[in-house]
Structures are given as structure tokens and as C-alpha cells.
N, C-alpha and C positions, 0 to 999 in steps of 0.2 A: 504493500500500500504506500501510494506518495507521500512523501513527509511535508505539509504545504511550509514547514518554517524554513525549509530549506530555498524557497522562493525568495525571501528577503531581501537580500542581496543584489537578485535581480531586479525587484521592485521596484529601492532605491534609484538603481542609477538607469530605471524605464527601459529595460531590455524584456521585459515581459510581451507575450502576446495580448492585444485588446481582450481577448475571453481568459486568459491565463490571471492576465492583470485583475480582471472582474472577481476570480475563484478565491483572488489571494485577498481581494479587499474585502470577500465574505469574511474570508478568513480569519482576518485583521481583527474584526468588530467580535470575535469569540476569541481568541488567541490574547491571553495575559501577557504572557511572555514576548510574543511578538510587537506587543503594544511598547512594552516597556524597551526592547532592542530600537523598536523605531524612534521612541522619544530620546532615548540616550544618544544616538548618532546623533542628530538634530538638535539636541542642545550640547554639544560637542562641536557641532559647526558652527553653530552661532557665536560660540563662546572662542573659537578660531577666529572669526571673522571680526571682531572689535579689538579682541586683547592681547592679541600676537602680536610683539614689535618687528619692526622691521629690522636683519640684520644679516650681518656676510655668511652666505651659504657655501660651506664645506665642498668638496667635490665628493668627498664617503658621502655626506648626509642619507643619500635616497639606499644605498646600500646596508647602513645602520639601522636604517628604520624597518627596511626590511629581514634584516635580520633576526630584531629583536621580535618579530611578529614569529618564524619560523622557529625560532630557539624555545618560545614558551616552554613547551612541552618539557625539554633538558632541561630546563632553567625549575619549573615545578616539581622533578624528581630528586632536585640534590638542596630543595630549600629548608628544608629542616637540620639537613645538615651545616647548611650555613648561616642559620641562624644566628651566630650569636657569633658572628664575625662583621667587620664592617661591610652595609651595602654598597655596591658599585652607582652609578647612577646609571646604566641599564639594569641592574636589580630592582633598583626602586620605582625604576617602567613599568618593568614588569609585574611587581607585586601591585601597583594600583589600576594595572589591566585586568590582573586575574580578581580583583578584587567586585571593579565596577561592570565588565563587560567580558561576553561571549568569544570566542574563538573570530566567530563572524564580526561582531562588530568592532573588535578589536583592529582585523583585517579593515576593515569599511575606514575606520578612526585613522588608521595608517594611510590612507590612501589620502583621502581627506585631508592631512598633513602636508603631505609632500607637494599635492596642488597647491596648497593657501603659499607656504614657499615659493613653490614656483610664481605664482602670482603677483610675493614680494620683490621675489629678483628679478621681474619683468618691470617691476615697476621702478626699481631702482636704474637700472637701465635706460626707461626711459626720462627716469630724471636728469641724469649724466648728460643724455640725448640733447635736452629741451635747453640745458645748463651753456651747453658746448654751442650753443645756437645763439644762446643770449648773450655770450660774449663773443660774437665772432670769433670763433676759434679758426685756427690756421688749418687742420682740419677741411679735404675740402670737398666738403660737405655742402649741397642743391638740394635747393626744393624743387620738385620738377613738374609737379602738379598739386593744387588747394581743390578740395569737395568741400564744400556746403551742404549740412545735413537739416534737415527739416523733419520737426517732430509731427508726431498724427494722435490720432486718439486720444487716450487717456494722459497721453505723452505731448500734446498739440504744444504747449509752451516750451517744451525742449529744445533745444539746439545745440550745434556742432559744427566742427571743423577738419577736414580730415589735410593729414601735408603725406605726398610723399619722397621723400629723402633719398637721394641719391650719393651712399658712401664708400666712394671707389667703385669695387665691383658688385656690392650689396644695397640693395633695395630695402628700407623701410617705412613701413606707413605707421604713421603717428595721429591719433584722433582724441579730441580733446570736446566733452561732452560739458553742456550747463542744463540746470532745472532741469533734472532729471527725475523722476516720482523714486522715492524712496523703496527699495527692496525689501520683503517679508523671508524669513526664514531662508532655506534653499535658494532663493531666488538670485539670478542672476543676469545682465544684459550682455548676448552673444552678438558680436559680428559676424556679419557674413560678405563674404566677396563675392558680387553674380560675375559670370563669364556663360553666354551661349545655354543659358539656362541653368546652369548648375550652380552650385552652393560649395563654396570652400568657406570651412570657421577661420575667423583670424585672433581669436580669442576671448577670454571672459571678464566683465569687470562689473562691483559692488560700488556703485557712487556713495561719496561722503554725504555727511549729513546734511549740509551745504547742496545738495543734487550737483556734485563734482566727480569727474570722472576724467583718467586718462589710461589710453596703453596702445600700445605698440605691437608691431605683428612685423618680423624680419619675411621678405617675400620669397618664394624659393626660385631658383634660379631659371630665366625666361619667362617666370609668369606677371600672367596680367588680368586684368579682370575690367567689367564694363561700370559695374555701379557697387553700391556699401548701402547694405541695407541692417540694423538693429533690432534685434526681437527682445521680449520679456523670457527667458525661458523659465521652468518649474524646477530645475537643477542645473548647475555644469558641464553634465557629464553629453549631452547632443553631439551626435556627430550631422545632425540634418536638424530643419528650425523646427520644433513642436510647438512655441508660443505665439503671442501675439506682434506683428511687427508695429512698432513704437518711431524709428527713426529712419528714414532715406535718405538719399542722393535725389 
């Protein structure tokens, strides 16, 4: 018989099927435990998303993290025995993993990590980026095309500006949002680059309280695209738009 908690996972980050998806949110509304895995992740994000400072990301980082997810298991069979030695600071990960959270959402909480990081070092990038521009830097560094973004909907008072940067032989597009509507839980505002009908992401971004917003997308090499369109999505994780679109070209 199918185990439905073992859906979870998938739920989250909307890899389910429309009818799979239905079976799992019966599921949800009788499932204590599944209630309790989903709130934990979700106020684990949330509590990433304001109080994580920003800071210099390791090249191990995403390797550490992922170790510490895989090692549980070793790391659970010899704690007793080390107990009354001093903890490492992956010991003391570990014990407040195994403490607050499942195998799964342990897994999920890691993953979750490594994006808000990535996020930060994207961001920090484009600070350097926007920095090196405001001082004319020697650097030589072209804007070689400005977009104008126009909000719509619920988003109609929003606006934007997209530049993009020509550095050397690298392409970056840098987009800098205002009056932005304020994001709930999961939520996230994805770009998309249209070309000939198709959708490539260029990344995701949480505007300040302020409705402020920036980031940066390195272009890959030859491409190009027609328009920059912004949706509201329901999580991160989209590789195609599921939500509303909010900003254009």
C-alpha cells in the first residue's frame, strides 16, 4: 500500500501530478504529522528569508551541508558515546535536526539553505556590479540595451528597469524593480526571458519591505531573448511560470 507521506517532498517543491497533488491535499487535512513536516519547513523559510545575514560563501559550503544531511545516520549511532565530550559545530546541527525535524524535512531545510545562499551571493555580486558602474570603473564595462518594465494587475503601480551589461566576453542582465506588492510565505517573483515562444528563468527574488528589488542573471553564451516578463510564483523551485504575471516588457 502507498505510503501518501512519502509525497511530501514532492508536494512542496509542485512536482506532483494535478490528481496526485488532489490525493495528497486529502491527505494533508487527516495527516498530523504531515501537517506538522509542512509547517516546520515553512517557518524555517520564512525565518531564512529575514534573518540570515549576508556573508562570504565558502567554496565547501554546499558540500558541508550536504554532508551533514547524509552522515545523520553515523553521526546518531556513536552519540551516546560522545556525549560527554565536546560538540563539534556539525554535532550541534545535527542534534537540533534530529531533534526538530524528519529525515525529509531535514533534506527539504538543507536544500532551502543552500538556495537562500545562493541568493545572497547573487546578490552580493550584483552589488559589486551596480558599485563598479557608479564609479566609473576602468573596467570596460557597456550597457548595450535598457527595458522598461510595466507592472499589470495587482502589481499595476510597479515598475522597472532592466540594463544589459556587456563585460568582455560575458553578458549580464541586471533588473532593478520598485512598488513591488509585498510577498507571503513561499512566495517568490521569477523572471522569465521569452525567445520564439519559450521561457528560460533568469532567476528569483523577495523584495524589501520598501517593495525593492534587484538581481542579476549572467547570460549563457550566444543567447538572447525577445522580451522579460515577471510572475508571482507559489514557491522557487519552477522551472516553467505557474503564477500570475505581475511585470512586462
Amino acid at each position: 500500500m502507498e505510503n501518501k507521506c512519502d509525497n511530501l517532498s514532492l508536494f512542496i517543491i509542485n512536482e506532483l501530478t494535478n490528481q496526485d497533488k488532489k490525493q495528497f491535499e486529502d491527505h494533508l487535512l487527516k495527516c498530523a504529522k504531515c501537517q506538522q513536516e509542512l509547517k516546520s519547513i515553512q517557518e524555517t523559510w520564512q525565518m531564512l528569508s529575514y534573518d540570515v545575514e549576508e556573508t562570504e560563501v565558502p567554496e565547501s559550503l554546499k558540500s558541508q551541508v550536504m554532508d551533514f544531511v547524509f552522515e545523520e545516520n553515523k553521526f546518531l549511532k556513536h552519540e551516546e558515546k560522545k556525549e560527554a565530550e565536546p560538540m563539534s559545530f556539525k554535532e550541534r546541527i545535527l542534534s537540533v535536526a534530529k531533534k526538530h525535524f524528519s529525515p525529509i524535512s531535514t533534506a527539504v531545510t538543507a536544500i532551502l539553505i543552500i538556495c537562500l545562499i545562493g541568493f545572497y551571493w547573487n546578490s552580493l555580486h550584483l552589488k559589486d556590479t551596480i558599485k563598479a558602474l557608479e564609479n566609473n570603473a576602468a573596467d570596460p564595462t557597456q550597457i548595450v540595451t535598457t527595458y522598461s518594465l510595466t507592472g499589470e494587475s495587482f502589481a499595476a503601480s510597479a515598475t522597472g528597469s532592466a540594463y544589459l551589461l556587456q563585460e568582455g566576453t560575458e553578458t549580464n542582465l541586471v533588473i532593478a524593480l520598485n512598488n513591488m506588492p509585498i510577498t507571503k510565505g513561499n512566495e517568490v517573483y521569477q523572471v522569465w526571458l521569452l525567445k520564439n515562444g519559450n521561457r528560460q528563468s533568469a532567476g528569483t527574488l523577495i523584495p524589501d519591505q520598501n517593495g525593492s528589488g534587484l538581481i542579476t542573471y549572467r547570460l549563457p553564451p550566444e543567447y538572447s531573448f525577445e522580451d522579460i516578463g515577471i510572475t508571482l510564483e507559489p514557491n522557487p523551485f519552477n522551472t516553467q511560470p505557474q503564477g500570475q504575471k505581475v511585470l512586462g516588457t
